[in-house]
Backbone as a chain_set.jsonl record, in Angstrom:
{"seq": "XXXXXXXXXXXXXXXXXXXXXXXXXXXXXXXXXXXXXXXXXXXXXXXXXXXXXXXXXXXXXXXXXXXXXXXXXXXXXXXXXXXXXXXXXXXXXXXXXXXXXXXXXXXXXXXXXXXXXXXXXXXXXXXXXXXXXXXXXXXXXXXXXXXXXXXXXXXXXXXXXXXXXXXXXXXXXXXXXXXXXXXXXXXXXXXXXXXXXXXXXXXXXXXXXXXXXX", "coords": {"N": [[122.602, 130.294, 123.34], [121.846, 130.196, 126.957], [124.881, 129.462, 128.733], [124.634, 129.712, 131.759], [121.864, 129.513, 133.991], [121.009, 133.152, 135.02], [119.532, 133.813, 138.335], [116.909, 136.014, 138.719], [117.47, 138.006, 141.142], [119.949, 137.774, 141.334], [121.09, 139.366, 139.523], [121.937, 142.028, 139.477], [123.77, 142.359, 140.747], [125.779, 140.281, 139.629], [125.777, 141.704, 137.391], [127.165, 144.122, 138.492], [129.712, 142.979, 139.135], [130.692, 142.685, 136.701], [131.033, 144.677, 135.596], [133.06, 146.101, 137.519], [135.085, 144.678, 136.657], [136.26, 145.398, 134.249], [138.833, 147.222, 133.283], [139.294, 149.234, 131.573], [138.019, 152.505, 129.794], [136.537, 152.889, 127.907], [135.622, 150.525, 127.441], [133.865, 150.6, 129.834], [131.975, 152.449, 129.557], [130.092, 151.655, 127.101], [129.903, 149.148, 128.179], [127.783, 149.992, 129.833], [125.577, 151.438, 128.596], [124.926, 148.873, 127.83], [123.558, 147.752, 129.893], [121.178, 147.736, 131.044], [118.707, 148.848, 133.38], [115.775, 146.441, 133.873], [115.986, 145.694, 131.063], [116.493, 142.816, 130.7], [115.421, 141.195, 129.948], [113.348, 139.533, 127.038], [111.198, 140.915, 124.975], [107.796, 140.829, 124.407], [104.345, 140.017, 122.413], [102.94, 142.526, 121.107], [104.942, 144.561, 121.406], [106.945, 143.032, 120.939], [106.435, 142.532, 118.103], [106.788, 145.264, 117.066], [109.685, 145.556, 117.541], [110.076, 143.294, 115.488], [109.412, 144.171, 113.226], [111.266, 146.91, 113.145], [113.657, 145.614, 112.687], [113.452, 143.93, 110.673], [113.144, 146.696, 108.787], [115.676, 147.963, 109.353], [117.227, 145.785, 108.015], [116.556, 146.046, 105.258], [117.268, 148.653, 105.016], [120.221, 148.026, 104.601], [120.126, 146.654, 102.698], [119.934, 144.301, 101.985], [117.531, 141.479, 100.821], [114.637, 140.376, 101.538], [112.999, 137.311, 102.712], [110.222, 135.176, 103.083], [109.331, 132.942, 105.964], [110.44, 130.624, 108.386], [114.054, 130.122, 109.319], [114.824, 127.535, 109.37], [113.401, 126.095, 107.499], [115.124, 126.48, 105.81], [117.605, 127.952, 105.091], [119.462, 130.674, 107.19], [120.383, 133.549, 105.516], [120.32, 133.039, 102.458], [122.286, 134.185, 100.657], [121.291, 136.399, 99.198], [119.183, 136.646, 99.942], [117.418, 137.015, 103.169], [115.785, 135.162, 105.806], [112.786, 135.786, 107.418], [111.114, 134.995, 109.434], [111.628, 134.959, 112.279], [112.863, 135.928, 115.136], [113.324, 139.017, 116.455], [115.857, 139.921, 117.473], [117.697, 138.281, 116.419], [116.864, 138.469, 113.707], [118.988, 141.41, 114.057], [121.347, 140.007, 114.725], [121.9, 138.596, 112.55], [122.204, 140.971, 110.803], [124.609, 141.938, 111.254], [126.292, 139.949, 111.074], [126.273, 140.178, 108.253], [127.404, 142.92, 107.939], [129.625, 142.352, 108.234], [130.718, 140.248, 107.055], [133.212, 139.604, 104.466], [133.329, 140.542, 100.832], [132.68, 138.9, 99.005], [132.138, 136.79, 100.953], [129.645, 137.764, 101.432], [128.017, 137.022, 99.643], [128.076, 134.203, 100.053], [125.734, 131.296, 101.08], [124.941, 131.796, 104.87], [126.754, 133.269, 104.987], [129.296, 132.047, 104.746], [130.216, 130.558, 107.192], [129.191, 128.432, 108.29], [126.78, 126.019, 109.473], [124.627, 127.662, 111.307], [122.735, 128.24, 114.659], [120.42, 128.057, 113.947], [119.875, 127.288, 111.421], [118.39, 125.589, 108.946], [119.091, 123.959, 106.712], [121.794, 122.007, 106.237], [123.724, 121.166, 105.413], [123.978, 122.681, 102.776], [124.494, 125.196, 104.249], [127.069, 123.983, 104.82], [128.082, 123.35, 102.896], [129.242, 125.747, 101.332], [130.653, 126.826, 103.649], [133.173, 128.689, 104.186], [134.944, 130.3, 105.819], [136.432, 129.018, 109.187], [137.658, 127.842, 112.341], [139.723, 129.599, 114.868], [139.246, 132.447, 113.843], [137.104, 132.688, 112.566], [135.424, 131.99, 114.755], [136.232, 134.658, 116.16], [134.541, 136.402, 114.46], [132.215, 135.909, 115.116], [131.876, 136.667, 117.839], [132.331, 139.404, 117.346], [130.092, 139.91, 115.821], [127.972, 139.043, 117.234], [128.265, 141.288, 119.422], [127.703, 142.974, 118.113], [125.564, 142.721, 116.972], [124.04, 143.102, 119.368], [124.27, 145.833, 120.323], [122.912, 146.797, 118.483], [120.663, 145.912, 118.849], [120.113, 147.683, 121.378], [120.553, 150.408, 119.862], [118.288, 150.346, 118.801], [116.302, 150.599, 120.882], [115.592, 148.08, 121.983], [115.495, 145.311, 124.236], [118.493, 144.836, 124.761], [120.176, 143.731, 126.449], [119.221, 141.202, 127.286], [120.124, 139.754, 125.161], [122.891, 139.573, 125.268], [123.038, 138.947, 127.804], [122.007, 135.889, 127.127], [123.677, 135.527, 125.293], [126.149, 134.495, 126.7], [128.223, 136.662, 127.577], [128.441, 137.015, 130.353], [130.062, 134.91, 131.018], [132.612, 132.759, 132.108], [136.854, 133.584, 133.62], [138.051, 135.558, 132.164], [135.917, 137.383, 130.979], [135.815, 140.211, 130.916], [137.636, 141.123, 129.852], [137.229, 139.607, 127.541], [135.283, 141.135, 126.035], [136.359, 143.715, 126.459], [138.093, 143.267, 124.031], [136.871, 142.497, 122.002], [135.238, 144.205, 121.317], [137.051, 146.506, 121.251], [138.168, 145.831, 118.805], [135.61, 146.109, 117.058], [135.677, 149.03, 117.44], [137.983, 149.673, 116.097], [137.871, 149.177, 113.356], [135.623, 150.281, 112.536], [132.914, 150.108, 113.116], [131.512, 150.461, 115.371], [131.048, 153.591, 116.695], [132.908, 156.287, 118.773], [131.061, 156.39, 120.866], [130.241, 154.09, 121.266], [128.41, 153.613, 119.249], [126.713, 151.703, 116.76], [127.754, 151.597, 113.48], [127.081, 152.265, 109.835], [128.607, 150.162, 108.679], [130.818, 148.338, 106.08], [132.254, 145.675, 105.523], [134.976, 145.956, 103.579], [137.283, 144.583, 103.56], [139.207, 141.56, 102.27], [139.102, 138.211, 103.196], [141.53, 137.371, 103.683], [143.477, 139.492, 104.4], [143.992, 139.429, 107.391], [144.432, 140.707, 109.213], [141.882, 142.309, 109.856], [140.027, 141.383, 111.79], [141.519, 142.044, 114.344], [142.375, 143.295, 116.994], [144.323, 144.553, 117.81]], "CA": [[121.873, 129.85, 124.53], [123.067, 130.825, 127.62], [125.282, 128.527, 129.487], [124.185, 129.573, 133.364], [121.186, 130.843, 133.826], [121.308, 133.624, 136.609], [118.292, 134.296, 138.783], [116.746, 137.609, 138.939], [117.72, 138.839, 142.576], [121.537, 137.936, 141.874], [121.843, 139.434, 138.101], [122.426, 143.565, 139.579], [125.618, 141.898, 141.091], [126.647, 140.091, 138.47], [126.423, 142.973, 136.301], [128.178, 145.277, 139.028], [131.236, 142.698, 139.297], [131.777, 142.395, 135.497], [131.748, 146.352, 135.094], [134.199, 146.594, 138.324], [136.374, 144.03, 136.019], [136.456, 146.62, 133.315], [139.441, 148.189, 133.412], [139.109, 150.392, 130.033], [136.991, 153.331, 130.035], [135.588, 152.812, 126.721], [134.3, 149.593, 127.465], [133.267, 150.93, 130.99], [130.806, 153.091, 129.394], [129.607, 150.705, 126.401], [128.296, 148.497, 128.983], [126.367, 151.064, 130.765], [124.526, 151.355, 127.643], [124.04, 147.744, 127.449], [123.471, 146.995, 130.96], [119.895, 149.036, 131.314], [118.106, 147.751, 134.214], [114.68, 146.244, 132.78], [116.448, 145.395, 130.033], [116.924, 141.863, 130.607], [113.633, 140.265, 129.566], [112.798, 139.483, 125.942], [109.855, 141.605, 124.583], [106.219, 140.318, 123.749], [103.12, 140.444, 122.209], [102.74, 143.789, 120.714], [106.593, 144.985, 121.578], [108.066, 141.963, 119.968], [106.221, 142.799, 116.894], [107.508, 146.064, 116.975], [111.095, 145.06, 117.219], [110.309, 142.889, 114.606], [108.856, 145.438, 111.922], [112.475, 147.571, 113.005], [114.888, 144.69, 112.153], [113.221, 144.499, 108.681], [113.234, 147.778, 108.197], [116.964, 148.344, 109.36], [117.464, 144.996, 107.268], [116.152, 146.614, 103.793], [118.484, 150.398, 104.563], [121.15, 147.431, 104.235], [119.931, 146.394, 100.855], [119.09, 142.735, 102.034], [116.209, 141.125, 100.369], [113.971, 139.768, 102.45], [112.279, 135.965, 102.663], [109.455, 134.703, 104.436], [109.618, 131.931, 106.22], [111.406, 130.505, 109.153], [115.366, 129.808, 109.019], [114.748, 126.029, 109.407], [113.094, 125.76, 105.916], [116.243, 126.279, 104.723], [119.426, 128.822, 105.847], [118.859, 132.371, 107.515], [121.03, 133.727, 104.865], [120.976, 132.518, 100.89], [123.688, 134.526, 99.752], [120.743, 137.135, 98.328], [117.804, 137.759, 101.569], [117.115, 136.78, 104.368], [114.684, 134.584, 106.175], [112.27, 136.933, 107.886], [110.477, 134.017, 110.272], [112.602, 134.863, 113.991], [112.841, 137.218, 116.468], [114.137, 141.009, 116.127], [117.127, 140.127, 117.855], [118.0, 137.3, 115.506], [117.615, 139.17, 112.537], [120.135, 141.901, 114.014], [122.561, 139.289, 114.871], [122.193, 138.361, 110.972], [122.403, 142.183, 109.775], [125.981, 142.389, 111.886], [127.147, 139.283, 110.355], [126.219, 140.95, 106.713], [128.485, 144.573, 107.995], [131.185, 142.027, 108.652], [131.449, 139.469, 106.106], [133.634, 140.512, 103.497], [132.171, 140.965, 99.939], [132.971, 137.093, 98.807], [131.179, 135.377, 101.838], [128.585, 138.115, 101.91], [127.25, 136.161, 98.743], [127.747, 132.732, 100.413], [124.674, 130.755, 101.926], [125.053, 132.079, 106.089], [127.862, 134.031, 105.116], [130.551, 131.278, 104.264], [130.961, 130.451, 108.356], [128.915, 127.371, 108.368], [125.438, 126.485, 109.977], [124.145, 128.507, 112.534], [122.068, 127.539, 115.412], [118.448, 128.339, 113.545], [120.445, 126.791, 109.823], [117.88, 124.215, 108.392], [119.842, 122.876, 105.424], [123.149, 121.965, 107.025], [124.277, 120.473, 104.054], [123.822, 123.596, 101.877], [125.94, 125.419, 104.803], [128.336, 123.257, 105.225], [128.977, 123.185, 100.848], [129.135, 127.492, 101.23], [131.468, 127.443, 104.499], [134.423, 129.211, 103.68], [136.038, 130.444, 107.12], [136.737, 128.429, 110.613], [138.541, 128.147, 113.921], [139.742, 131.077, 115.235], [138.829, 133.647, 112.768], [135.49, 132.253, 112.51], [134.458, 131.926, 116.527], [136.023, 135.718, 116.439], [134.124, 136.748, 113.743], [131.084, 135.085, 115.175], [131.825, 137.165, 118.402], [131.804, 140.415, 116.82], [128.65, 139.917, 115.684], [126.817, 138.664, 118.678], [128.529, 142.217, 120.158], [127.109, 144.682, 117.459], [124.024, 143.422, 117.245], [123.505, 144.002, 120.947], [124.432, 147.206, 120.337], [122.151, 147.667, 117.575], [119.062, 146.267, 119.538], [120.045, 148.902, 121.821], [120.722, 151.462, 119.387], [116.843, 150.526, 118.161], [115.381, 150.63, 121.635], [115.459, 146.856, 122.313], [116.077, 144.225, 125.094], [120.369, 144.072, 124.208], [120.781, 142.721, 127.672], [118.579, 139.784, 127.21], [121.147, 138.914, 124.026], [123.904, 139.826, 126.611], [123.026, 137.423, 128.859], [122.394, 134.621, 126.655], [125.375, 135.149, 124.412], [127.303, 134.184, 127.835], [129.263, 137.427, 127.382], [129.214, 137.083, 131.809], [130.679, 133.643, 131.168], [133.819, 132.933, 132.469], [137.025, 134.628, 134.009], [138.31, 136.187, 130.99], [135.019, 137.482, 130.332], [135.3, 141.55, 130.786], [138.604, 140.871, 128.566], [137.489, 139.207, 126.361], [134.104, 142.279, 126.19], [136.993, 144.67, 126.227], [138.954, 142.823, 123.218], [135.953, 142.691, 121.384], [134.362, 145.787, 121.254], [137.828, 147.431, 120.716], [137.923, 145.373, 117.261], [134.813, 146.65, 116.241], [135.687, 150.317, 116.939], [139.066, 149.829, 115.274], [137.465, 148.427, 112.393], [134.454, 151.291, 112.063], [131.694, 149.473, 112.937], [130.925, 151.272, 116.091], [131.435, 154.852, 117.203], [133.226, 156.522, 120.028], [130.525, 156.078, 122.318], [129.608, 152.251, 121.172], [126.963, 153.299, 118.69], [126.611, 150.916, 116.011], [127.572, 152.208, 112.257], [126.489, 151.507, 109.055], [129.346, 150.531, 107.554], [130.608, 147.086, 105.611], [133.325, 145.38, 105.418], [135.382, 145.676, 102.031], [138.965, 143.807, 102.817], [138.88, 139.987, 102.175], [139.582, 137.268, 104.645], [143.226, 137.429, 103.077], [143.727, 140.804, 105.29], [144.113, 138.542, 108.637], [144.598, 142.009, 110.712], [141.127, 143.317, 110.134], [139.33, 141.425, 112.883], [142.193, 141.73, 115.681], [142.341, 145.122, 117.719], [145.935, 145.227, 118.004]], "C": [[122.724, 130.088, 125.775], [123.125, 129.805, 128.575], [125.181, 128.084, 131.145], [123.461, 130.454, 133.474], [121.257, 131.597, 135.332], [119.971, 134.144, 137.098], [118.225, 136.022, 138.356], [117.51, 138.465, 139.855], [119.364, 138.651, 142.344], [122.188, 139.077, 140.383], [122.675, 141.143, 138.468], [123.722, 142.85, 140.198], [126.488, 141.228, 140.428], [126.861, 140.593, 137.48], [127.78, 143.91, 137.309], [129.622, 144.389, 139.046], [131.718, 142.697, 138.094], [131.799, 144.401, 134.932], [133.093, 146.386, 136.046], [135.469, 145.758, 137.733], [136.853, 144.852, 134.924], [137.713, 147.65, 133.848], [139.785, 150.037, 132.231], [138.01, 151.115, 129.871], [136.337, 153.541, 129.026], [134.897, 151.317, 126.471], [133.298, 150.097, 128.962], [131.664, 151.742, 130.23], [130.136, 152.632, 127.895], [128.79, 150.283, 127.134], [127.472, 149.393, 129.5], [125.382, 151.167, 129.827], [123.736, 150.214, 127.527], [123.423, 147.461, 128.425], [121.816, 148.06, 131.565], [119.109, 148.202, 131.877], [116.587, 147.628, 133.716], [115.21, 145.585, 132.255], [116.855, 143.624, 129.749], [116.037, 140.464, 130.064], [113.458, 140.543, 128.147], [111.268, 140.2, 125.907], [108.756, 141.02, 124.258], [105.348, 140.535, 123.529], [103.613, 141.72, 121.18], [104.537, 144.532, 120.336], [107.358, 143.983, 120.925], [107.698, 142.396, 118.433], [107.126, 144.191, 116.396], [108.799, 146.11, 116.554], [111.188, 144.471, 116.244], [110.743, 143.591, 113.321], [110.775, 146.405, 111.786], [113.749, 146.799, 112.328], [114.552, 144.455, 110.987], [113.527, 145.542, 108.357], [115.021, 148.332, 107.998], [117.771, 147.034, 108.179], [117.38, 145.692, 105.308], [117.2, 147.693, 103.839], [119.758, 149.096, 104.398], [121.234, 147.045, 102.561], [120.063, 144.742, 100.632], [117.593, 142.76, 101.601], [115.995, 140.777, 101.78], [112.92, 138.134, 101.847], [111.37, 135.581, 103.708], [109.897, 133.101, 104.787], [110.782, 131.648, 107.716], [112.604, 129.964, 108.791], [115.593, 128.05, 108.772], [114.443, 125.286, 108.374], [114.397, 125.849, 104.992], [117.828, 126.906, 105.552], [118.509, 130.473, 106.25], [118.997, 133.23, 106.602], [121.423, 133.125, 103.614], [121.965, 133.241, 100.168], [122.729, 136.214, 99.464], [119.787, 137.564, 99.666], [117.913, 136.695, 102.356], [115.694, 136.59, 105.144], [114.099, 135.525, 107.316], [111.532, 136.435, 109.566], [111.589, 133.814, 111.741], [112.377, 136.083, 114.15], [113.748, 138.137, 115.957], [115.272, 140.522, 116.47], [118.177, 139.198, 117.352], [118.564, 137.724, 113.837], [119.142, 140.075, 112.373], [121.232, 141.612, 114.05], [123.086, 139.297, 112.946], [122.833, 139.64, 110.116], [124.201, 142.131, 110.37], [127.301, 141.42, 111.18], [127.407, 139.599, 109.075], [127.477, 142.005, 106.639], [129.888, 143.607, 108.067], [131.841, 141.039, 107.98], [132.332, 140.226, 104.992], [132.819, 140.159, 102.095], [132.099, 139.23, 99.396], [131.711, 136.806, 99.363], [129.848, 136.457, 101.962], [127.583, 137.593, 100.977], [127.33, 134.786, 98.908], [126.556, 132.574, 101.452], [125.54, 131.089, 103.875], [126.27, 132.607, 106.176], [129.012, 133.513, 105.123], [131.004, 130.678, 105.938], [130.41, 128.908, 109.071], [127.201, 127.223, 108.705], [125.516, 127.182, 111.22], [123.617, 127.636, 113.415], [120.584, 127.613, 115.431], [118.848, 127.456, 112.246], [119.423, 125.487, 109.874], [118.715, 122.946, 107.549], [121.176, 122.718, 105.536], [124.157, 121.924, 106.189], [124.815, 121.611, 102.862], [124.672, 124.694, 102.227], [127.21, 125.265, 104.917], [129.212, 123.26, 103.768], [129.443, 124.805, 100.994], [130.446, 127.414, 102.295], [132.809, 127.5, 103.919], [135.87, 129.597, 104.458], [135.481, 129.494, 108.827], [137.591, 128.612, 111.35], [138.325, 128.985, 114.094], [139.049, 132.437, 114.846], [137.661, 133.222, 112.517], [134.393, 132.239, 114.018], [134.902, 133.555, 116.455], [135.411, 136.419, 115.525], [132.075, 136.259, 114.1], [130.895, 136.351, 117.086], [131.771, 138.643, 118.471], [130.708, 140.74, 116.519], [127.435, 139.63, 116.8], [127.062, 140.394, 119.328], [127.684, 143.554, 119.351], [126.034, 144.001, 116.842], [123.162, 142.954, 118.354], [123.349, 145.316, 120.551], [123.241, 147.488, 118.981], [120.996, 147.265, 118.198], [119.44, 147.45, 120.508], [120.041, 149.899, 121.35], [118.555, 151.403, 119.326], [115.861, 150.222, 119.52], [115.104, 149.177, 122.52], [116.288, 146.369, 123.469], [117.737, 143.947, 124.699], [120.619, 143.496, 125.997], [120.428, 141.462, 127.837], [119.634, 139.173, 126.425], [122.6, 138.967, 124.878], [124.05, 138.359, 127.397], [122.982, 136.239, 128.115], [123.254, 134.366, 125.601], [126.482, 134.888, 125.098], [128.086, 135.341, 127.42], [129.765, 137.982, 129.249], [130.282, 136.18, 131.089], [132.25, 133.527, 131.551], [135.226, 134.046, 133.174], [137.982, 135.271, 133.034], [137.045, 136.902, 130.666], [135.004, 139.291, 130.252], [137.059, 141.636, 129.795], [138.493, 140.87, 127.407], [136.339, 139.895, 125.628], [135.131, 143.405, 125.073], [137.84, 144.491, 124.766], [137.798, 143.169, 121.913], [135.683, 143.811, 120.313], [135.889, 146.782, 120.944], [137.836, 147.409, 119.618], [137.325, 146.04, 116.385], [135.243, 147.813, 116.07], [136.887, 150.529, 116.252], [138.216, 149.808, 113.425], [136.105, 149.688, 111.697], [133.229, 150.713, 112.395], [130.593, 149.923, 114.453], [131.49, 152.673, 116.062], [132.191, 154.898, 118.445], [132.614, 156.244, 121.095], [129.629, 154.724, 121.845], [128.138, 152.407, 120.28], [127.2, 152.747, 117.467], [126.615, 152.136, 114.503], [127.259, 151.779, 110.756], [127.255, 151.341, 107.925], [129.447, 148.523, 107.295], [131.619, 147.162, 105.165], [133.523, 145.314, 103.787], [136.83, 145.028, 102.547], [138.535, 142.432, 103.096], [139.384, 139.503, 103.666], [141.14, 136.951, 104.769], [143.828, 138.309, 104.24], [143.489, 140.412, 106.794], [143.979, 139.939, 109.841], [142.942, 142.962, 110.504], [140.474, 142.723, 111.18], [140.137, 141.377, 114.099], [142.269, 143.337, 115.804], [143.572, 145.434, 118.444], [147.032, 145.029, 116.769]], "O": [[123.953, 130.173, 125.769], [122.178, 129.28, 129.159], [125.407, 127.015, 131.71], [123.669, 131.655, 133.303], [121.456, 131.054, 136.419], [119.305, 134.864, 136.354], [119.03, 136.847, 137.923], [118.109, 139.474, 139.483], [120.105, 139.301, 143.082], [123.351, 139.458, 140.248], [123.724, 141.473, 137.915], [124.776, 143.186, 139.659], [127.707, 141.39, 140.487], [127.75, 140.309, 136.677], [128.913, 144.224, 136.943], [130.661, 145.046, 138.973], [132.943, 142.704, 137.966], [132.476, 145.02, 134.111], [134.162, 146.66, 135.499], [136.62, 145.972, 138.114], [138.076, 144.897, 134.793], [137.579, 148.604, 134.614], [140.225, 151.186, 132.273], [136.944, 150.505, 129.787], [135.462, 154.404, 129.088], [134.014, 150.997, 125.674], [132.085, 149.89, 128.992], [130.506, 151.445, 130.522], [129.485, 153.587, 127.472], [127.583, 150.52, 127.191], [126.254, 149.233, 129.425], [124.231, 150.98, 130.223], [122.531, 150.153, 127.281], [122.448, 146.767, 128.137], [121.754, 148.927, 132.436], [118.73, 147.135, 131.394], [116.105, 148.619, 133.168], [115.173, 144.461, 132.755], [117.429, 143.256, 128.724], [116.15, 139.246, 129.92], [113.395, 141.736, 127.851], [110.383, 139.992, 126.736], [109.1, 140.389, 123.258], [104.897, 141.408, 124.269], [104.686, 141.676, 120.578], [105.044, 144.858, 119.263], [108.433, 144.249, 120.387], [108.606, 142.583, 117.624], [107.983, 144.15, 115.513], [109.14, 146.571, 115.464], [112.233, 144.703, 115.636], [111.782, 143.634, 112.663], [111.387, 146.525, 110.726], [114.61, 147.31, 111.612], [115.354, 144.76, 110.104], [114.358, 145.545, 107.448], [115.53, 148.862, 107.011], [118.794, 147.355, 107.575], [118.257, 145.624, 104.446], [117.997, 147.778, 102.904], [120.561, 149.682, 103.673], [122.067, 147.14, 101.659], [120.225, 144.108, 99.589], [116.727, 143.601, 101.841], [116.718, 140.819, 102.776], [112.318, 138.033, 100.777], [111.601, 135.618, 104.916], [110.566, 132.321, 104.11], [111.737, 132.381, 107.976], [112.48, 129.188, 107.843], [116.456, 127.535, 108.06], [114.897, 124.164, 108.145], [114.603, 125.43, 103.853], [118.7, 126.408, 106.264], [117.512, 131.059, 105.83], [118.009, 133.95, 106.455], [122.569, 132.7, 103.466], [122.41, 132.835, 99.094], [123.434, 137.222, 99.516], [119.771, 138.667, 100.213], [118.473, 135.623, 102.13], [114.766, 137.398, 105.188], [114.895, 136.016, 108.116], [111.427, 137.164, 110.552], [112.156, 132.781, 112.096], [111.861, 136.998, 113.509], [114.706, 137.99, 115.197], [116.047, 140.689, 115.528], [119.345, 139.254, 117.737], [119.575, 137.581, 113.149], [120.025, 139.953, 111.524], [122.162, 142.324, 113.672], [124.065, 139.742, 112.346], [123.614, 139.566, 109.167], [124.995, 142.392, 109.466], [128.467, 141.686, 110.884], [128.533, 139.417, 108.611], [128.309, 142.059, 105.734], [131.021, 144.079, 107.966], [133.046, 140.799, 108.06], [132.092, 141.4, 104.708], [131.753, 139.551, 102.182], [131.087, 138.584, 99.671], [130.628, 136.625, 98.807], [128.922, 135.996, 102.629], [126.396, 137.63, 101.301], [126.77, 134.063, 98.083], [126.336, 133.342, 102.388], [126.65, 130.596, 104.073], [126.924, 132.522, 107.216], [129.945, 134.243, 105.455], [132.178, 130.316, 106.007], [130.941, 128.347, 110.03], [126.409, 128.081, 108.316], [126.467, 127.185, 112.001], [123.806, 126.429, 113.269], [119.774, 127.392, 116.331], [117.895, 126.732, 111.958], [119.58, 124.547, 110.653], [118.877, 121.731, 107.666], [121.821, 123.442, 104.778], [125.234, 122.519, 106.229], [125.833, 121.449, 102.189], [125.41, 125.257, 101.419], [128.158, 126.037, 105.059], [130.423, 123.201, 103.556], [130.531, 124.83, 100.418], [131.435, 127.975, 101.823], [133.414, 126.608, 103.325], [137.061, 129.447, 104.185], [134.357, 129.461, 109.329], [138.395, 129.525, 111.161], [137.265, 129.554, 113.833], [138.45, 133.24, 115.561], [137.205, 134.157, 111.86], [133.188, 132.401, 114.21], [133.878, 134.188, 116.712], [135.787, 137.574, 115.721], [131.082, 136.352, 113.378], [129.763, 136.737, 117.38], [131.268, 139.192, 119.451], [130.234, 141.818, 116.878], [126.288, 140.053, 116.95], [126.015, 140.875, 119.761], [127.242, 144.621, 119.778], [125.424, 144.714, 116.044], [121.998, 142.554, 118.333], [122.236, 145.835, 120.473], [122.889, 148.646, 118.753], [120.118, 148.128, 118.226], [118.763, 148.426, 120.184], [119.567, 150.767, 122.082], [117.784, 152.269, 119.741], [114.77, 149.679, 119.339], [114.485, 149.192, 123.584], [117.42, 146.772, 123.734], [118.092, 142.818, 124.361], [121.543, 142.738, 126.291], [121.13, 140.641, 128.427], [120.124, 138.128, 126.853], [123.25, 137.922, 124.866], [124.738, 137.343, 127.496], [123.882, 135.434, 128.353], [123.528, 133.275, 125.101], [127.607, 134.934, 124.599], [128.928, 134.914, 126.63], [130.674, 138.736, 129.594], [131.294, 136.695, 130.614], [133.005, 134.409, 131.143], [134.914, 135.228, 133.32], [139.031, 135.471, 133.647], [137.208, 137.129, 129.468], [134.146, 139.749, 129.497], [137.2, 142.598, 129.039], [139.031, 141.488, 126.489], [136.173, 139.422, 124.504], [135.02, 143.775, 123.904], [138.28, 145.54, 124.296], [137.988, 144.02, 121.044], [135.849, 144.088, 119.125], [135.695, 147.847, 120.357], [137.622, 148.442, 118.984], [137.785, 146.517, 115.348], [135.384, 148.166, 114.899], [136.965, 151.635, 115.718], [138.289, 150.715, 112.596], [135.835, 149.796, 110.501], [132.355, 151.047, 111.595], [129.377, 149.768, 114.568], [132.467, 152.858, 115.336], [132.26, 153.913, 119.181], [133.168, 155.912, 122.143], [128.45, 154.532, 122.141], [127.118, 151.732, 120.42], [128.082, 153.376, 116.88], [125.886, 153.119, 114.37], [127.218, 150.552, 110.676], [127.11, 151.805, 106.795], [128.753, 147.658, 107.83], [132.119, 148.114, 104.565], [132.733, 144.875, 102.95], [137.63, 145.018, 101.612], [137.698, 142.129, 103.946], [139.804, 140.038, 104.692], [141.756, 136.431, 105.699], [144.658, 137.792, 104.988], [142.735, 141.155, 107.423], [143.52, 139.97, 110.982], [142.839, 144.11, 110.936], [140.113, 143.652, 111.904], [139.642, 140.728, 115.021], [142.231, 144.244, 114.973], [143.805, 146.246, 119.339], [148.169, 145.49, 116.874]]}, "num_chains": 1, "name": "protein.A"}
């Protein structure tokens, strides 16, 4: 949810000051991808469906089941599919957390990291969670980052998830963009030019240096 919301008429300037904070030219041109004017408005009607139908579909080339139902009936994530009942840009968050759990927590209920903020059965989370603190909020920030990038890869609103994943927020914030997003491309999970890949984590949570980008 996003912590300040910013009008319309001020948001082209609060995009242009957090690119001019960008000092790294491979996040410089990441955001440009994300930052697509339009782009800041959730989809509806007809176009949400759409998006939907794609986040299943990119959900299944993963080799996630699928569940109906909304996340609240139970967990987004049983260890086995995935609750189908939310928004496109919900699911992709979920597929990013899948590329990035390692193989362990990718068979724990919400991926071993606890409840979420859709998690029905808290309880059922909370018995599964496996990683916290640090390594769990940056592991939680990776994922909010690539799947932006994958609603953008698939045509979608990634600035709407932008904005309310507070990734303006604060003044660390084109830092902590740039810290990010290096991770991932260390790691394989994007490309050279920030496009989302379809790969999946194999070293455990033991291997402390795979989510840091130095």
């Amino acid at each position: 949810m996003m912590l300040t919301t910013i009008p319309p008429h001020i948001l082209p300037r609060a995009l242009g000051g957090f690119a001019s904070a960008l000092s790294d030219g491979y996040a410089q041109r990441v955001f440009r991808r994300i930052a697509i004017p339009g782009r800041w408005t959730r989809a509806r009607d007809r176009a949400a469906s759409m998006h939907h139908r794609a986040a299943l579909t990119l959900a299944r080339a993963f080799g996630m089941s699928l569940r109906p139902g909304p996340p609240q009936r139970g967990v987004s994530w049983d260890g086995r599919a995935l609750r189908t009942g939310t928004e496109a840009y919900v699911l992709l968050h979920e597929i990013a957390h899948f590329q990035l759990a390692p193989p362990v927590r990718r068979r724990r209920i919400d991926f071993g990291l606890g409840p979420g903020p859709e998690t029905g059965d808290h309880t059922a989370a909370l018995r599964h969670q496996a990683a916290g603190g640090i390594a769990r909020e940056r592991e939680e920030a990776m994922a909010s980052l690539l799947g932006i990038l994958w609603e953008i890869e698939l045509g979608q609103p990634g600035l709407a998830s932008f904005l309310d994943q507070n990734w303006l927020e604060g003044a660390g914030a084109a830092l902590h963009f740039t810290d990010i997003l290096a991770a991932l491309h260390k790691a394989g999970f994007i490309t050279a030019s920030g496009r989302p890949t379809r790969r999946l984590r194999r070293a455990p949570d033991e291997r402390s240096g795979f989510i840091k980008s130095s």
